[in-house]
N, C-alpha and C positions, 0 to 999 in steps of 0.2 A: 504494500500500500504506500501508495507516496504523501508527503508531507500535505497536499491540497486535501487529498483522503482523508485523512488523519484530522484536521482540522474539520471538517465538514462532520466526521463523528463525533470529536468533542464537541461542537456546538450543540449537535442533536442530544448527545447525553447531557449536556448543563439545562438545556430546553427541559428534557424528560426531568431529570432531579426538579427541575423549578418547579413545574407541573405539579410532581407528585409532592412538595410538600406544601404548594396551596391545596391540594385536595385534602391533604391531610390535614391538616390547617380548619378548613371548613369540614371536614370529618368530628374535631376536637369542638367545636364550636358549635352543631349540630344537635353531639352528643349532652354538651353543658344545658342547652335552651331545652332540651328534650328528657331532660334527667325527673322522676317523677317529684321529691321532693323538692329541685329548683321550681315545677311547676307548681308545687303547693305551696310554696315560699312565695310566689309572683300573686299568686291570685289570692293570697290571706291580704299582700301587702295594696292589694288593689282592694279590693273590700274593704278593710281598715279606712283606705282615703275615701270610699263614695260614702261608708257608713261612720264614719267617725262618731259623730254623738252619740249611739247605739253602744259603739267600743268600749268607750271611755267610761259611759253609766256603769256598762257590764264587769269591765276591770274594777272599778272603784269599789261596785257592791261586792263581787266574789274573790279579791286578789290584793287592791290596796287597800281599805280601810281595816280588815281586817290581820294582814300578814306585814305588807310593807308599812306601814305609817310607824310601826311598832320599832324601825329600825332606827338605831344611835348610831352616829359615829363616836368612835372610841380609838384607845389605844390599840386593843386587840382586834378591832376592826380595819383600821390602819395597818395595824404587822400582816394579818390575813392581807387585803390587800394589794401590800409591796411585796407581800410573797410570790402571790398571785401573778404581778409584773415581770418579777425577775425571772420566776417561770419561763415564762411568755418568753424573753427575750433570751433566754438560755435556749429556746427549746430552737428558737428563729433561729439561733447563731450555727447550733449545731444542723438546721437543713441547710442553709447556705453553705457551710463548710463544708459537710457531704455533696453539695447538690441534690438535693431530696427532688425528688419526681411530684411536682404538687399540678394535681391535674387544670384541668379549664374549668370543668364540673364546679371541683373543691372551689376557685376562687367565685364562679359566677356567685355560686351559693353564698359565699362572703361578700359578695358587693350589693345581694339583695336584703342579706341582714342589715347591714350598713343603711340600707336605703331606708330599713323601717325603723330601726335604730335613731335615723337622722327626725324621721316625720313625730317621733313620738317625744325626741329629749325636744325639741325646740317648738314642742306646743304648749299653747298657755294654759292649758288644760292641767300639766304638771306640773311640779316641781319635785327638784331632787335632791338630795342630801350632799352638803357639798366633802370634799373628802382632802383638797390642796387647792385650797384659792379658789380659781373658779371651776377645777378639775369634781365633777362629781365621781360616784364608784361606778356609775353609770356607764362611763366614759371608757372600761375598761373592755365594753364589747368593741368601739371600731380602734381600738390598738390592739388587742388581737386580730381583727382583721387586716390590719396595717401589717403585723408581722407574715400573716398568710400571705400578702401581695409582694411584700421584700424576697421571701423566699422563694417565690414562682419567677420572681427577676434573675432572682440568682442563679436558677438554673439552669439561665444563659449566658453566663457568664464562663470563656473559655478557662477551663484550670488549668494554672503555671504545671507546667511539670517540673516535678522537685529536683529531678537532673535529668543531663541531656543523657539519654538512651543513644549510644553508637549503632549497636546490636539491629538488624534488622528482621524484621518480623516474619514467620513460618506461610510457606506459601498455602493459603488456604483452599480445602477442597471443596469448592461451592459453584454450583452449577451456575453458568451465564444465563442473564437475564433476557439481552437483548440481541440483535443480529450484528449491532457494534462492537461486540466483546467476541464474537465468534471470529477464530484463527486458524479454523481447521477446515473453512471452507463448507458450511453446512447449512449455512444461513440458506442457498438458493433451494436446496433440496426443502426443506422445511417449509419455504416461500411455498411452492409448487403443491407441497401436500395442503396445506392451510387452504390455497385458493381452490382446490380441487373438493376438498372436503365442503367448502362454502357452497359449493357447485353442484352437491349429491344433495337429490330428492326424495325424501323417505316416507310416503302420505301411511305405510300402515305398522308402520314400526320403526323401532329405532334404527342406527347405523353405527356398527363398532369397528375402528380400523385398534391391529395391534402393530407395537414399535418394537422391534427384537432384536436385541445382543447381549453378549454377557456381562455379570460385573464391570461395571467401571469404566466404559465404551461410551459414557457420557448421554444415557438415556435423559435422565432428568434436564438438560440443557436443551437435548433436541426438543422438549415437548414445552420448554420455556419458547426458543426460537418459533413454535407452531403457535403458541399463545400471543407471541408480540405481533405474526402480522395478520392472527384474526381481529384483536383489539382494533386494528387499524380499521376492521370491518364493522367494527358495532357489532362483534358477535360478543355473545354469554359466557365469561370461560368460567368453571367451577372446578375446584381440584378438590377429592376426594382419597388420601390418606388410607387406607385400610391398614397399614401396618399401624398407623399412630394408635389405633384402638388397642387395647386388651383383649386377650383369647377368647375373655369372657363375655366380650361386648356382642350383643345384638347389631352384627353389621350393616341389616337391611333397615333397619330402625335409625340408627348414624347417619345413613346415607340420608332419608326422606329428611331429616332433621336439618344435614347440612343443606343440602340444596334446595332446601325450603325458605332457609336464612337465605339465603341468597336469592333468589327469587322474589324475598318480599316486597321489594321495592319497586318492580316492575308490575304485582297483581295481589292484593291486601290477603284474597279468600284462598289464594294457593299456599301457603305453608300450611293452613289449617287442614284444606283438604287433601296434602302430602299425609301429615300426620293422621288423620284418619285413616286413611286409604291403609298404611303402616299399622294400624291398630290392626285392622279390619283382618290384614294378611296374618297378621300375628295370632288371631285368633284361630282364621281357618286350618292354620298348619297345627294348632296345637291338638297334642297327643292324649291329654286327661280329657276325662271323662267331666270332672266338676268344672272345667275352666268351659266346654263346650254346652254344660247345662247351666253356666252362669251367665254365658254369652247369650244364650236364646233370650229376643223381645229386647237385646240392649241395640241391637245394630239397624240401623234408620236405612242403609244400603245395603246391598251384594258387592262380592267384591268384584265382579263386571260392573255394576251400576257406578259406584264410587270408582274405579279405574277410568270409567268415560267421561265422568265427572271431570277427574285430573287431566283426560284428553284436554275436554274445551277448556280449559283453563291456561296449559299449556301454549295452544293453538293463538289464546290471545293475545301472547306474547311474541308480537311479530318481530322478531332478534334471533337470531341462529342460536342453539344451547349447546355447547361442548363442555363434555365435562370428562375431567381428565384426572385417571387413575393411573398412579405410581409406583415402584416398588413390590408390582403382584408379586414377584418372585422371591419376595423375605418372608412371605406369609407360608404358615404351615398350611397342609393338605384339606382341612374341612373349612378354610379360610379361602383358599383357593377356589373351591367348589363352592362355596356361598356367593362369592364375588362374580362366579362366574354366573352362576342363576341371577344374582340380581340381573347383569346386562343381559341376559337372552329373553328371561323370560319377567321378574317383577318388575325392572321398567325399562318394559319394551314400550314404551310409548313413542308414536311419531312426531317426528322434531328434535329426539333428543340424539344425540352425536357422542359416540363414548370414543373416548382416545386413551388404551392402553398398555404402558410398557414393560415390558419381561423379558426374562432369558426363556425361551421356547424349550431349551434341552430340560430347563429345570421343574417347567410348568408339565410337559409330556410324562417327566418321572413320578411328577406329583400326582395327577390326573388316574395313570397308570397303579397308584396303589391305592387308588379309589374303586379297585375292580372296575373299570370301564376297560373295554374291550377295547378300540380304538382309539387313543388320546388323541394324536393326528387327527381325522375324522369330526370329533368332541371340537376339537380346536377350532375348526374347520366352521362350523356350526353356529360358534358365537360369533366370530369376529368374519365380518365380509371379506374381508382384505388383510393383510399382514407384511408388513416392510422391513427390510431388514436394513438396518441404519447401515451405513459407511464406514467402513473402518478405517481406521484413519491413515493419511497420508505419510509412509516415513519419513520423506523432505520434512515435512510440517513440523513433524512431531521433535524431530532433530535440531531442526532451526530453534522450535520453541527451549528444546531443552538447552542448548548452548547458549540462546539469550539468557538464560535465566542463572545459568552459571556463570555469566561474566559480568552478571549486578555483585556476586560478591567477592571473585576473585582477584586478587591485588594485581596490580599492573604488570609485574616481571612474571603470572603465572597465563598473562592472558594469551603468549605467545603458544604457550605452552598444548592451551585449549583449543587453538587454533590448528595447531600439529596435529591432536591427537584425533580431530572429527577431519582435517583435511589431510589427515598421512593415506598414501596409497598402501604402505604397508601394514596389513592385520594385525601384527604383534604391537605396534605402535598407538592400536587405539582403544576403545572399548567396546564390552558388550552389549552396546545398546539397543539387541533384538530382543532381548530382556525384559525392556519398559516400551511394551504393549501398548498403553492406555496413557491417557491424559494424566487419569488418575494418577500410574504408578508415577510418574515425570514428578508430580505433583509432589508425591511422597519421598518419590526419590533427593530431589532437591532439597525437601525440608533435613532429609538426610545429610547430606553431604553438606550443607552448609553448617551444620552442625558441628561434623566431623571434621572441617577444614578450617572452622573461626581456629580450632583448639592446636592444629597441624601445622599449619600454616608457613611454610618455607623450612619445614625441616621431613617432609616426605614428599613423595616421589606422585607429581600428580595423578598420572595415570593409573595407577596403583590404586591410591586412593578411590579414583571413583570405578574403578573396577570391584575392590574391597564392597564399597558400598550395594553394588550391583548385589552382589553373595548375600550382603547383609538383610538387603529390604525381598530378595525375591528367595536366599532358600538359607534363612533365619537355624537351622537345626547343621547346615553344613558349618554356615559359619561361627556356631559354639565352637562345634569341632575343631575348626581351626585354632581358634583363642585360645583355645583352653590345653589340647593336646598336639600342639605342630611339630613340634619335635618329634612325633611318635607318625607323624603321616607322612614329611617332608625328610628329605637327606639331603649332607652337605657335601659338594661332588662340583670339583673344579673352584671352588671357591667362592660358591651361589649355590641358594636354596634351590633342590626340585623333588616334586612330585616322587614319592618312597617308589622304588618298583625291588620287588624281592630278588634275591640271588644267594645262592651258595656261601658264596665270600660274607656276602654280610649278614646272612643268618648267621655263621661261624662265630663271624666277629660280636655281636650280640649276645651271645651265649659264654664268648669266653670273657669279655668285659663284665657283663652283667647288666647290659643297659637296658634301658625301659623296652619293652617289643616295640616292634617298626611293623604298621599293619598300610596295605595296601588301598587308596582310593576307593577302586572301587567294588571291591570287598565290603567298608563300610557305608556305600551308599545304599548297595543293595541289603545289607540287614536292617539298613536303615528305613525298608520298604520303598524307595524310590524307582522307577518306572527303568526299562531302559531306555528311553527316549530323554526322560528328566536326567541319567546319567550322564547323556550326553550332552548335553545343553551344561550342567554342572562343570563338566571337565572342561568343557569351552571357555567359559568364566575362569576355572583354576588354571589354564593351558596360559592367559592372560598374565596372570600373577606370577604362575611359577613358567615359564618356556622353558622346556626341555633343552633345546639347542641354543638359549644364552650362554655363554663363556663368563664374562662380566656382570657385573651392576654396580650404577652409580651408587654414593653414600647416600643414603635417606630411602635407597629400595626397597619393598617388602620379600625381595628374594633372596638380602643379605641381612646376616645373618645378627648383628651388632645391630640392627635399627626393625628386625621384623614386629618387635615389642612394642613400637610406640604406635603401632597400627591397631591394636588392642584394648591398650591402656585410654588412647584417644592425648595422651601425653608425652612428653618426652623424660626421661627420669633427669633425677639428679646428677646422675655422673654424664649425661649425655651434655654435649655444647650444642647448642642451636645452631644450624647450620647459617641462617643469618649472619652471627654474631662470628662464626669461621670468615665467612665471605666478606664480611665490612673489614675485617684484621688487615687484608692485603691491599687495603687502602692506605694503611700507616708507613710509617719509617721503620725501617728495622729495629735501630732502639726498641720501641715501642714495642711491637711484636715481643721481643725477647722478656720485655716487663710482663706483658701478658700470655704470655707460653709459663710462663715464673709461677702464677694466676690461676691459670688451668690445672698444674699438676698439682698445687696445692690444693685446689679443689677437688680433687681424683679424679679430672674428667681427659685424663690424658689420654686414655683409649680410644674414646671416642675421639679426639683431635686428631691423633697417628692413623685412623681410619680416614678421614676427611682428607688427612695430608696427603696419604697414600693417591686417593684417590682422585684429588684437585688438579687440574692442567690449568696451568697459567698461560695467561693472555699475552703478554710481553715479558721483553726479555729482563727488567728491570720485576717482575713478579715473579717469573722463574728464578731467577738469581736467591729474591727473600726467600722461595720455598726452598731453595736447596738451603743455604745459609741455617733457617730454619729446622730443617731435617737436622742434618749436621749437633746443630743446639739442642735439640731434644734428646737425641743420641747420646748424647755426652754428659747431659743432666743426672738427676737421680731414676728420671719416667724409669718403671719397669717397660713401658710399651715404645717400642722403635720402631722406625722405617725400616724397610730390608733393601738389602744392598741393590737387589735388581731395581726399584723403586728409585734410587735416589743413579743409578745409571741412568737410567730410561733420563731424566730431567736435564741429567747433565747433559746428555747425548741431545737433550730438545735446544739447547744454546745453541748449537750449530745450523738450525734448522728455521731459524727469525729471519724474514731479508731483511734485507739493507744492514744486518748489525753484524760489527765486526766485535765479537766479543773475545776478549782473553782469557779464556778457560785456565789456562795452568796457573797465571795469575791471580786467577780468584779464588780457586785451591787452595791456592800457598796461603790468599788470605784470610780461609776458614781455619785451615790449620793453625795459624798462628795466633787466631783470636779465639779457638777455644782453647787454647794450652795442655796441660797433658789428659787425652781422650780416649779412653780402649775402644771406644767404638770407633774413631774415625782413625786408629792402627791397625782395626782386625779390620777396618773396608779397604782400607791401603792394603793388606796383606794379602786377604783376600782374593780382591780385584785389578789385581796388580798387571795380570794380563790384561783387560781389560783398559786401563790406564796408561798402556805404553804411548800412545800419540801423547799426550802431557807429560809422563815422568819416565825415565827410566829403572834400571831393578836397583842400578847404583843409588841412584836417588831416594827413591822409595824405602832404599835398605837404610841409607844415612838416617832419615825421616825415625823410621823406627829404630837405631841404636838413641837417636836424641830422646824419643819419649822413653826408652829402657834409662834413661841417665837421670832424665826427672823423675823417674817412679823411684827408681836407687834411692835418690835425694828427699823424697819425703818420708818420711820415720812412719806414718801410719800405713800405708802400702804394704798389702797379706803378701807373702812368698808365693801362694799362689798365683800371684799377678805379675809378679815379678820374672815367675817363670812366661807365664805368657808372652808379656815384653821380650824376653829373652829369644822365646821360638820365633816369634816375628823377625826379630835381628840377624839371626843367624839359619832359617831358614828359606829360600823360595820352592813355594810349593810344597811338595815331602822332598825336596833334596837341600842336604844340609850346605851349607856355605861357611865356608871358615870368616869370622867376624872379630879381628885382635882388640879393637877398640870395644865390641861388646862384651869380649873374657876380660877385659881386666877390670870391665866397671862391676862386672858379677864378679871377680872375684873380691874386688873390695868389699864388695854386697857382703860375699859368704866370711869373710874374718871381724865384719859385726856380727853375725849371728850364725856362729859357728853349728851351735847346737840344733838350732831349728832345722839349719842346713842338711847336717849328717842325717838326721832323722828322716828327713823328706828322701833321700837317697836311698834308703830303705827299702827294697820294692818285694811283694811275697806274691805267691801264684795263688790262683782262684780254681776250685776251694782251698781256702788257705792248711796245707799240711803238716805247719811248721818250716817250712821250703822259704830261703828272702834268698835275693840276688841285691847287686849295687848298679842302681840307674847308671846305663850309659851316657848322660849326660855330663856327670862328671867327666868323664875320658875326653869328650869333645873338648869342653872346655880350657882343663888344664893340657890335651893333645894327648896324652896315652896316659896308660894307668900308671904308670911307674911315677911320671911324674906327680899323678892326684895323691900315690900313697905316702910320695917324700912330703908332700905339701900336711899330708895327714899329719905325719911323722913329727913334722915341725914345730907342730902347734901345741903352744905351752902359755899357761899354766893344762892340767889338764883335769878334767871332771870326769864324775863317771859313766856322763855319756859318751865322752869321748874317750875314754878308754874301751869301753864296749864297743865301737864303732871303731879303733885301730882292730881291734883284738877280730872281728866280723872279717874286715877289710882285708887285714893278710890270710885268713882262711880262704875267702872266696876268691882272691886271686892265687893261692897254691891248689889253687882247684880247677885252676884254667881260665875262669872268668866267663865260662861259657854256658854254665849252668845254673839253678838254684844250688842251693848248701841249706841242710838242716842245721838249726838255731834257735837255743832258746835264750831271749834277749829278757836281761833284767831292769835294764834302764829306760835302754828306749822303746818309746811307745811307737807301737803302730798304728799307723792310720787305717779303717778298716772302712772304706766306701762301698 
């Protein structure tokens, strides 16, 4: 519809609102003048003024001389009252503050008291008791009326809201009124039946057309659209409710009663002779014997006679009558069959036009255990004709639903929505053959905007309203999920998917001990779902979990560190918003490293090194901080790191920026030097050293790690375990050892501070331990053969009696050959037993 469109509707809908609430307007106004005690108020106060000397005699002899003349003002006359007053204006303060609903009715009736109130204080005929100056107590009937008029003001009066609501409101499921609000293209169709129905001549009976589709297919809106352009025609539309009733309600009795109200206005004797007619039938059907011998000599008609009666009465109302029944298909079975008797056979009257709408599958089931032989047939009988509504268009219904998602989706997600309904490829979008109906659109959106206020830039959109799909359309899968995913899902490649059984991984289940891993759709079907329904199921899950993903970004439902907050509808504690990730590499380095300090303090370092891992930066000055970054987190206290192919892969993207000429080995050397001594940026040098030969070579790399083996010497708190690591790094590439002089003689200075720790650690026993130790060949490298390690033993004085147990080991196992274990039992030194 174009914007001249769209204008031309709003005009006509502010026309209609204006419309309808001067009708209503004079509907309220109507009912005030027409109320029976406002009419007895009007006409006392009209007799009062032709008859006044008559009044006044009559009050004086039976009311004042007797009862009021007797009245003092007093003190406790005065407290009564001001009690009185405060009343009053307490009672006024609290409708106004509420807004109390004070009708037209309630005030007329107060401005007619007022009126007789006024004719009676200011006749000479009285006098009144004065109570404040010239205020009598008199006085206190038109200031309660005064308070009844302030509050009927107030009611108009728009209320402040006490805070602005961001939050926007739940898409509500309420059927369209008029052919302006209709999106789905249904308005012409409706057109066409309305004028055709105007068109059909019925002189000896009625005419029933039915409107058929299932739940939520938007019956009720079609049969509004057929209401708004009989209006247009001065036809009668009456809507008749059958579910609104109780099991217990007399249907056919409801009905003569509704459409008899409705009617009255157009012929005074027709509701009466509806309601008769309704007696009349009520009588003939009944079953007792005493209801049938109380009726004889009560009934004035037949029920032909009185049905012909309601003919011509009908007849006189030259206005088309449709009357329009809803929701047959919520009603149980003897509801159904009564409703349907009323339109074939009790008011089959000509003129009248019945319009009603059902699901056909649900009405033929019903029908059918009514013992009737042919429901079809039966069906066929009451209603002339029968249409089966439009289903709706999926363009339409698509469009509508992605407009409706992009009222609350923030700007960076709107591209996102644009992808997932404009991607050619299926794994990229959703399952939107799911949401059928207007309705489920309807529900669905209340959904997800739900789900998405609370989510909001920290999961993975598509997901989301895939998730959602599961949630609103098969409610008992998605417990499943929530509740036991780990038990349906495996983790395989480094992404969640769908469990499928095997050999291997029963095996592995049984010797772990882990929870059983049961297969999809295994539990669909105990779960009694169809195979058609498993299909449509796995299509949804095939969505979430894709078989042939390799990857997924951070915030997916198919990885593994973020599937929880799709549940939760939260992010946990230890989780970082992925917002709060994404604005970080807007900062300075500095900065970043104050808040990397921030995050691990907070334990939410897991989730960072996940984000980090996964983050591709935009330029080269973003990739630089995320390496830099890596790097610093590496080397911190974090338990959780980048791995070494994560932080190649980034470096390796430097090279890959045009136009920039970046210095990789330069910027190296300037990570290294600014985190100072690092095991993790020694063992990625060590490691990855092949990998690193375009920047460094082995010389280099090897200098690199004797320097961090000399600051680790150098600090006093440094475990010998670490020590030895720095060690293997210096003096080996690869498994092949390399002779490193500058690295022996900073370890041996190492080992003549701590002799004892030393010898100890050299200690080495076989597994299972039998008593059997050998002497690490480590020493031998170091000091270059044994002979020299044992002069070096030899040398060392003062001596203790680890160290004398450790000579005393040392020349056994080398008069042994050196080439075997030696049994030993050691009294000093301990073994380590890992």
């Amino acid at each position: 519809m174009n914007d001249t469109g769209t204008q031309e509707v709003n005009k006509t809908a502010e026309k209609r609102d204006h419309a309808a609430w001067l009708k209503r307007g004079a509907a309220s106004i109507q009912e005030a003048f027409l109320n029976r005690t406002n009419i007895g108020l009007l006409v006392a106060g009209i007799l009062y003024g032709v008859f006044r000397p008559f009044f006044e005699q009559l009050f004086s002899r039976y009311w004042v001389i007797p009862f009021l003349s007797c009245f003092q003002s007093g003190v406790l006359t005065q407290a009564v009252a001001w009690a009185v007053i405060v009343g009053i204006v307490v009672k006024c303060g609290i409708a106004c503050r509420n807004r109390k609903r004070i009708s037209e009715t309630s005030l007329y009736r107060w401005i007619l008291i007022t009126a007789i109130w006024a004719a009676i204080r200011f006749s000479d005929a009285w006098s009144f008791v004065p109570w404040v100056g010239s205020v009598t107590y008199f006085d206190i009937v038109p200031f309660y009326a005064l308070s009844v008029g302030v509050a009927y003001g107030c009611q108009f009066i728009k209320r402040k809201p006490s805070a602005v609501i961001e939050e926007e409101g739940f898409e509500c499921d309420e059927p369209i009124e008029t052919s302006g609000e209709d999106r789905l293209g249904r308005s012409e169709f409706a057109r066409t039946l309305a004028r055709r129905l105007l068109k059909t001549r019925s002189s000896h009976q009625s005419f029933a057309v039915g409107i058929l589709s299932p739940w939520g297919y938007g019956k009720t809106s079609f049969l509004n659209l057929i209401k708004d352009e009989l209006k247009h025609h001065e036809a009668i539309c009456i809507d008749f409710s059958p579910w609104s009733y109780g099991k217990e309600t007399d249907l056919i009795r409801e009905f003569f009663t509704e459409v008899g109200k409705e009617l009255r206005r157009y012929t005074d004797t027709l509701p009466r002779d509806m309601m008769e007619y309704a007696r009349i039938l009520e009588k003939s059907e009944s079953t007792s014997w005493l209801s049938m011998l109380l009726s004889l000599g009560n009934t004035a008609y037949s029920l032909e006679q009185q049905g012909n009666l309601l003919k011509q009465s009908l007849q006189k109302i030259d206005r088309p009558i449709v009357i329009f029944i809803d929701d047959l298909d919520r009603l149980g079975g003897n509801e159904v069959m009564e409703v349907l008797k009323l339109i074939r056979n009790v008011a089959n009257f000509p003129g009248l036009k019945f319009v009603a709408a059902y699901d056909r599958a649900y009405l033929v089931e019903v029908i059918k255990k009514q013992n009737v032989e042919s429901a079809n047939c039966y069906l066929e009988k009451i209603f002339q004709i029968e249409y089966t509504l439009p289903t709706f268009e999926r363009e339409k219904l698509i469009t509508r639903l992605e407009e409706e998602c992009s009222k609350f989706l923030r700007d960076e997600d709107k591209e996102a929505l644009k992808k997932i309904f404009g991607s050619k490829f299926s794994f990229e979008g959703v399952a939107t053959e799911e949401l059928i109906t207007l309705r489920d659109v309807k529900r669905y959106i209340n959904s997800l905007r739900n789900s998405y206020k609370k989510l909001a830039g920290n999961v993975v959109l598509r997901d989301l309203m895939n998730l959602e799909i599961l949630r609103l359309k098969y409610k008992p899968v998605y417990d499943l999920l929530s509740q036991r995913w780990e038990q349906v899902l495996m983790y395989e490649g480094g992404v969640l998917k769908l469990y499928k059984s095997s050999k291997n991984r029963e095996k592995e289940i049984l010797e772990y001990q882990k929870l059983p891993s049961y297969e999809m759709n295994n539990l669909l079907t105990d779960m009694g779902y169809s195979i058609v329904e498993i299909g449509r199921i796995n299509r949804v899950l095939n969505f979430l979990f894709p078989s042939f993903r390799l990857s997924a970004e951070y915030g997916a439902i198919n990885r593994k560190a973020t599937i929880s907050r799709y549940f939760y509808d939260t992010i946990q504690d230890r989780d970082l918003p992925i917002e709060s990730f994404k604005k970080l590499w807007q900062k300075n380095y500095d900065y970043i490293k104050e808040e990397v300090d921030n995050i691990i303090a907070r334990h939410q370092s897991f989730s960072f090194v996940n984000q980090l891992d996964s983050f591709i930066p935009d330029s080269v000055d973003e990739c630089k901080k995320v390496i830099c970054t890596m790097f610093y987190v590496g080397s911190s206290r974090s338990l959780f790191k980048s791995s070494f192919d994560v932080i190649l892969n980034r470096i390796n993207l430097l090279e890959h920026y045009p136009s920039e000429d970046v210095e990789i080995k330069a910027f190296l050397w300037g990570i290294i030097k600014e985190n100072g001594l690092s095991n993790y940026i020694s063992d990625f040098l060590f490691s990855e050293c092949h990998s690193l030969e375009k920047y460094f070579s082995f010389e280099e790399i090897n200098e690199i790690e004797t320097d961090y083996l000399q600051k680790a010497i150098q600090q006093q708190e440094i475990q010998l375990n670490t020590i030895y690591e720095y060690m293997y790094r210096a003096t080996y590439k690869g498994s092949d050892y390399k002779v490193n002089e500058r690295a022996n003689k900073l370890f041996k200075k190492y080992a003549d501070k701590h002799i004892e720790e030393f010898f100890q650690s050299q200690v080495s026993y076989m597994r299972p331990n039998g008593g059997y130790y050998s002497v690490s060949p480590f020493a031998q490298k170091v000091w270059g053969s044994w002979a020299d390690f044992q002069k070096y033993v030899q040398s060392i004085s003062p001596r203790t009696p680890i160290i004398e147990e450790f000579i005393l080991f040392l020349d056994k196992y080398l008069k042994n050959g050196a080439d075997a274990a030696i049994p030993y039992k050691f009294r000093h030194i301990k073994i380590k037993r890992e």
